[in-house]
C-alpha positions as CSV (number, residue, x, y, z in Angstrom):
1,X,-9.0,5.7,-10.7
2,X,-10.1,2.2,-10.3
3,X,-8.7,-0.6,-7.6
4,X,-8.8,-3.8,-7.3
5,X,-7.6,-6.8,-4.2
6,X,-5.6,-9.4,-5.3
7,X,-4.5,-12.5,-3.2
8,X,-1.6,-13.9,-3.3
9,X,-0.5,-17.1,-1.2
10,X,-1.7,-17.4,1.9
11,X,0.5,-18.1,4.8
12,X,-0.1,-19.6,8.6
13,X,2.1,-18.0,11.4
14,X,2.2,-18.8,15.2
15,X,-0.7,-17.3,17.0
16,X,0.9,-16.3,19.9
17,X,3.4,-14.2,17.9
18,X,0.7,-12.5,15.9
19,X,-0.9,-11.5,19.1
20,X,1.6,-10.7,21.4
21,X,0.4,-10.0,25.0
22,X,-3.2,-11.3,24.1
23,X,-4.1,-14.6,26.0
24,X,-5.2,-17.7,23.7
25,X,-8.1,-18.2,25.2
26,X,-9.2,-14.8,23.7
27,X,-7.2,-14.7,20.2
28,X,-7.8,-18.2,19.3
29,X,-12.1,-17.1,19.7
30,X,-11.2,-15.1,16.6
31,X,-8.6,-16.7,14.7
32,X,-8.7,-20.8,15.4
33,X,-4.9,-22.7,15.5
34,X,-4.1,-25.6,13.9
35,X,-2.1,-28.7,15.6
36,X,1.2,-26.2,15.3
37,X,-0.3,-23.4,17.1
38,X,-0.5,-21.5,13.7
39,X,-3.2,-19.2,12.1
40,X,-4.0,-18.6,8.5
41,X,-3.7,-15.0,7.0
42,X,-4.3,-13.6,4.2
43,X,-1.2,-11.7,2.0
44,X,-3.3,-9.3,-0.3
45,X,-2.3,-6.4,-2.8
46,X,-3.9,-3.7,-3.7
47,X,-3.7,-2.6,-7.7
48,X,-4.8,1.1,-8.5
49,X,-5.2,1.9,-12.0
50,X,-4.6,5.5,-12.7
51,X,-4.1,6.5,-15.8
52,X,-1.5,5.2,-17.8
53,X,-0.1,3.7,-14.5
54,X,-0.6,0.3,-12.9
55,X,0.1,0.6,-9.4
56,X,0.6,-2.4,-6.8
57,X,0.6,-1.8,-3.4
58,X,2.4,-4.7,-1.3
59,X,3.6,-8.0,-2.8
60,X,2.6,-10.9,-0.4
61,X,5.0,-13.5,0.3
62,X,4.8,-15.8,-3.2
63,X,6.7,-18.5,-3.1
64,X,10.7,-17.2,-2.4
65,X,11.2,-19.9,-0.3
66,X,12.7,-23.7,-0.5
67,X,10.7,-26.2,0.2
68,X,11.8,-26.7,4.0
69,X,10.4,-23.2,4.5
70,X,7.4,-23.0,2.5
71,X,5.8,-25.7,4.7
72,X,7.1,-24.2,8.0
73,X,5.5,-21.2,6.7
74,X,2.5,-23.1,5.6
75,X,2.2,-21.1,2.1
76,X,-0.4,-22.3,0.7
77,X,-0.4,-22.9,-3.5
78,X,1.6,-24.3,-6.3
79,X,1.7,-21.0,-8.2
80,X,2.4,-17.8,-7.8
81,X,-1.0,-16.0,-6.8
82,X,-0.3,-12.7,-6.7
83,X,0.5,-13.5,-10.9
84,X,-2.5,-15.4,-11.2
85,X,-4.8,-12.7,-9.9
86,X,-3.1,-9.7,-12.1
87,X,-3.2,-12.2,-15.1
88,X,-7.2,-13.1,-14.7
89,X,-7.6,-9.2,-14.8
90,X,-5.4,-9.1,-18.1
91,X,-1.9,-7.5,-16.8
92,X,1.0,-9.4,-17.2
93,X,4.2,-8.4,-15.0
94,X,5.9,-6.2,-17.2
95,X,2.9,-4.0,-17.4
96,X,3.2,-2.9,-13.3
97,X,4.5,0.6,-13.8
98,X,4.7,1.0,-10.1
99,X,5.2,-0.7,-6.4
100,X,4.7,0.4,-3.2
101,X,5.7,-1.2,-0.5
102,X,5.2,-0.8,3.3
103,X,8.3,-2.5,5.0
104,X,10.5,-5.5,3.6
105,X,9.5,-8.2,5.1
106,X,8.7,-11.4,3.5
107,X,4.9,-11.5,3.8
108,X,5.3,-8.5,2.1
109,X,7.8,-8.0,-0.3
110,X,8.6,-11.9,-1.1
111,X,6.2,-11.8,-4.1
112,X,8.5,-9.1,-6.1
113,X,10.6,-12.4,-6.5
114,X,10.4,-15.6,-8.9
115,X,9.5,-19.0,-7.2
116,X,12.4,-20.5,-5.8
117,X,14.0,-23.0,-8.6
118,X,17.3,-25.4,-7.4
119,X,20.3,-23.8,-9.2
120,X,18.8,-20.3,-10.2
121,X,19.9,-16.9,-8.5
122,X,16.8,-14.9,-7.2
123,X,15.3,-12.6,-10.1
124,X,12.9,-9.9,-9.6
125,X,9.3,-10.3,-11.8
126,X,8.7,-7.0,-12.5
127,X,10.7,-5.8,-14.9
128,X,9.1,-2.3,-15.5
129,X,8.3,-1.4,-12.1
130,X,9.2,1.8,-10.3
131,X,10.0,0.4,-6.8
132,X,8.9,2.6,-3.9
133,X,10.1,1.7,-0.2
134,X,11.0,4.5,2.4
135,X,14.8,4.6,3.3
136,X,14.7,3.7,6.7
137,X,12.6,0.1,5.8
138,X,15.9,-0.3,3.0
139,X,18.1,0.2,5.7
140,X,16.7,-1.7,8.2
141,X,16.2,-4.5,5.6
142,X,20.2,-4.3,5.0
143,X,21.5,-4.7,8.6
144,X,18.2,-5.7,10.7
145,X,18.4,-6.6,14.2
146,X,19.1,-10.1,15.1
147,X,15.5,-9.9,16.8
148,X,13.9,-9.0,13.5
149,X,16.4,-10.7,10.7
150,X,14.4,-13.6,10.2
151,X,11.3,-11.3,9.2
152,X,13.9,-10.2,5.7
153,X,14.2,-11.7,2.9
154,X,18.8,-12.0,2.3
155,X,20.0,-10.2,-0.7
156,X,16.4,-8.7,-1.6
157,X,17.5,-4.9,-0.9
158,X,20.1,-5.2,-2.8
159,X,18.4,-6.9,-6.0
160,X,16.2,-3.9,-5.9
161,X,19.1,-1.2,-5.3
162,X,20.6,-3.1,-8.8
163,X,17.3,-2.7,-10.7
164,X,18.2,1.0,-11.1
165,X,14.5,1.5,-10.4
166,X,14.2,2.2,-6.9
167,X,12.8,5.3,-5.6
168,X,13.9,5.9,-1.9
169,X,11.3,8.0,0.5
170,X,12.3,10.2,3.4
171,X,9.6,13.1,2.9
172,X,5.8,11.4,2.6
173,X,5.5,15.1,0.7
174,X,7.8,14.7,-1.9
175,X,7.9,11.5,-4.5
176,X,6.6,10.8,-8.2
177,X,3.2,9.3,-7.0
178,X,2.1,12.5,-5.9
179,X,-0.7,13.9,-5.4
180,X,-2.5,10.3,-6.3
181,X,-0.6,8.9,-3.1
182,X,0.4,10.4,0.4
183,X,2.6,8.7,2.4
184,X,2.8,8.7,6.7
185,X,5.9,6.7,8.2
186,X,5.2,4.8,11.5
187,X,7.8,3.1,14.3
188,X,5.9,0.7,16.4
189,X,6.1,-1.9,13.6
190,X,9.2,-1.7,11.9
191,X,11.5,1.0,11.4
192,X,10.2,3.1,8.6
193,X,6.7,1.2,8.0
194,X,5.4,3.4,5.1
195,X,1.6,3.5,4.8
196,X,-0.2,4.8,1.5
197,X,-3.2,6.2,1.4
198,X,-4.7,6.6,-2.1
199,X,-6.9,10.2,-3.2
200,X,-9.7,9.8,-5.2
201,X,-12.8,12.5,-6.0
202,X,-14.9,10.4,-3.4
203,X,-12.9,8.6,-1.5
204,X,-9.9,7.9,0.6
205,X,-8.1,4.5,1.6
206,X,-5.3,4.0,3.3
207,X,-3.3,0.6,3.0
208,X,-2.7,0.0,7.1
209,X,-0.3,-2.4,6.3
210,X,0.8,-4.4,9.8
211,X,0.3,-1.6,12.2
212,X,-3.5,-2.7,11.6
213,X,-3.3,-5.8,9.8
214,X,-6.9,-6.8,10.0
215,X,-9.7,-6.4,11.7
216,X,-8.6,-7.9,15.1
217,X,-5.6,-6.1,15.2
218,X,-8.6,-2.4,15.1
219,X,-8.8,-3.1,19.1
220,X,-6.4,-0.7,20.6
221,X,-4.3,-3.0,23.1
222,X,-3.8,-5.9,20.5
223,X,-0.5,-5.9,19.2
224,X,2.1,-8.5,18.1
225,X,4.9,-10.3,18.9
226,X,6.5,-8.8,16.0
227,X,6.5,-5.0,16.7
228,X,9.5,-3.6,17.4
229,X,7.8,-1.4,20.3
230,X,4.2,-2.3,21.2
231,X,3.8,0.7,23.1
232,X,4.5,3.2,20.2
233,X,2.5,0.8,18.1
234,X,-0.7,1.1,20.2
235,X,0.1,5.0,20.2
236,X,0.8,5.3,16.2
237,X,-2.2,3.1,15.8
238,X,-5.0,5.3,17.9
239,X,-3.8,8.3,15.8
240,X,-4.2,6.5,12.6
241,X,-8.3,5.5,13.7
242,X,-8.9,8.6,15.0
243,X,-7.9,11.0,11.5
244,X,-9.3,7.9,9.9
245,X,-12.1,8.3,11.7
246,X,-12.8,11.9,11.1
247,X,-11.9,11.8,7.3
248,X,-14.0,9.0,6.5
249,X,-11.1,6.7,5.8
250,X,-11.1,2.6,4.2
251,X,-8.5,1.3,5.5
252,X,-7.1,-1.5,3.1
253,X,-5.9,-4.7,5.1
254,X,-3.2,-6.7,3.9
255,X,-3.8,-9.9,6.7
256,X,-7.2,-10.3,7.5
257,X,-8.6,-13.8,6.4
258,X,-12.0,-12.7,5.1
259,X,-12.3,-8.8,4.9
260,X,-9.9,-6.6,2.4
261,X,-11.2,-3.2,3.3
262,X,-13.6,-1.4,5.8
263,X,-14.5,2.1,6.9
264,X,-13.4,3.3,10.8
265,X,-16.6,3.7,12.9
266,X,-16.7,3.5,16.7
267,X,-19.2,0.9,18.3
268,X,-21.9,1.1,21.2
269,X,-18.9,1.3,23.7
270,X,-17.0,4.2,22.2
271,X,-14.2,1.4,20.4
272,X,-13.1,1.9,17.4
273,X,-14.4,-0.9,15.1
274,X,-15.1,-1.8,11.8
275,X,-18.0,-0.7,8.9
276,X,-18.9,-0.9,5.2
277,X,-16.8,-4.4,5.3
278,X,-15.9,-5.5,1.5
279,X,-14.6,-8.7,1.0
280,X,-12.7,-7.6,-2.1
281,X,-12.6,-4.6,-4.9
282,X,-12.8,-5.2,-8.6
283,X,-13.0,-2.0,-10.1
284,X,-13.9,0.0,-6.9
285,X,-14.1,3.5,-8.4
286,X,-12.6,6.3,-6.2
């Protein structure tokens, strides 16, 4: 089993929002804001070859939106990334046998879909794909919250549900992946956040999707603006460090500008923080 990071189009969301009770004067130190109070982030997949199966894990936001949006959103690229970065290593869409995916929301799943073209209904790229999404993130993407709907992609649940090749997960035990992936469901985030984490002979990662969506989000307190419950959030997340911790757990990071995976340590002071930091896999053998 083999992985490799792929970007996809990098967004820029409001600072404040991505770090919820944190003060400016302390996020901005680690992420600076441009003239719109906005921060760039990365939206990166994760591809596991096993086998006879291509697996991606997360989608990134590609370009699903007109115009108007795609600048308030400050996406960055003419072209659909996440594409680009599966066609440099030779796989073309159809060939995805499988994706996974954390939550619906549009940083996430907005690269299943074709850029937006004037006059043309939405159309999912992967034609092939097994889709995997747990049933409470389907649900929640059908009828979210009026705090939350702007986060969804309309009409994207249902383009899936028409596929005939979605795979709904209640029980992280029981699925087709299995035993290559295990799945653990989190609250704090999103209703139904499903995080992978991916078996190999050596080695374990787990994709922390955005209950730890980089390396500044590792601190215990930090939370965002986003989270449906902070408090459960902070809770979900120290049990996640601590078995990561103790397993010897990468944890795969779908956000962070500059790092796409690292290994749990704790520091001088007894906080969790961040080792073995790789920039990006390209045929990182499990």
């Amino acid at each position: 089993m083999k992985l490799w990071t792929i970007e996809g189009n990098r967004l820029r969301l409001d600072g404040g929002a991505m770090f919820g009770n944190v003060p400016r004067a302390l996020w901005e130190g680690w992420f600076p804001a441009d003239d719109r109070h906005r921060i760039g982030l990365a939206c990166r997949s994760l591809l596991l070859q096993a086998g006879s199966r291509c697996i991606l894990f997360e989608a990134g936001a590609g370009l699903c939106f007109p115009p108007a949006l795609l600048e308030r959103y400050g996406i960055e690229g003419e072209d659909h990334r996440l594409l680009s970065g599966l066609s440099t290593l030779g796989i073309p869409p159809e060939k995805i046998t499988d994706v996974v995916l954390s939550h619906l929301h549009f940083d996430h799943a907005g690269g299943l879909l074709a850029p937006v073209t004037e006059g043309e209904a939405p159309r999912l790229l992967f034609s092939s794909a097994r889709y995997h999404v747990s049933r409470r993130a389907l649900e929640r993407a059908k009828t979210p919250h009026l705090r939350d709907r702007a986060s969804f992609l309309p009409g994207l649940p249902e383009l899936i549900e028409a596929s005939g090749r979605l795979e709904l997960i209640d029980d992280p035990r029981q699925h087709s992946l299995a035993p290559t992936v295990r799945f653990r469901f989190s609250e704090g985030h999103t209703p139904g956040l499903m995080q992978a984490e991916i078996r190999g002979a050596r080695r374990k990662v787990l994709v922390a999707a955005d209950l730890v969506p980089g390396l500044a989000w590792m601190h215990l307190p930090v939370t965002m603006g986003y989270d449906r419950s902070p408090e459960l959030a902070v809770d979900e997340k120290r049990r996640l460090l601590e078995e990561s911790l103790e397993q010897g757990t990468y944890l795969f990071f779908t956000h962070d500008p500059a790092v796409a995976l690292a290994k749990v340590i704790r520091d001088e002071k007894g906080r969790f923080a961040s080792g073995e930091r790789m920039e990006r896999l390209e045929g990182w053998e499990l």
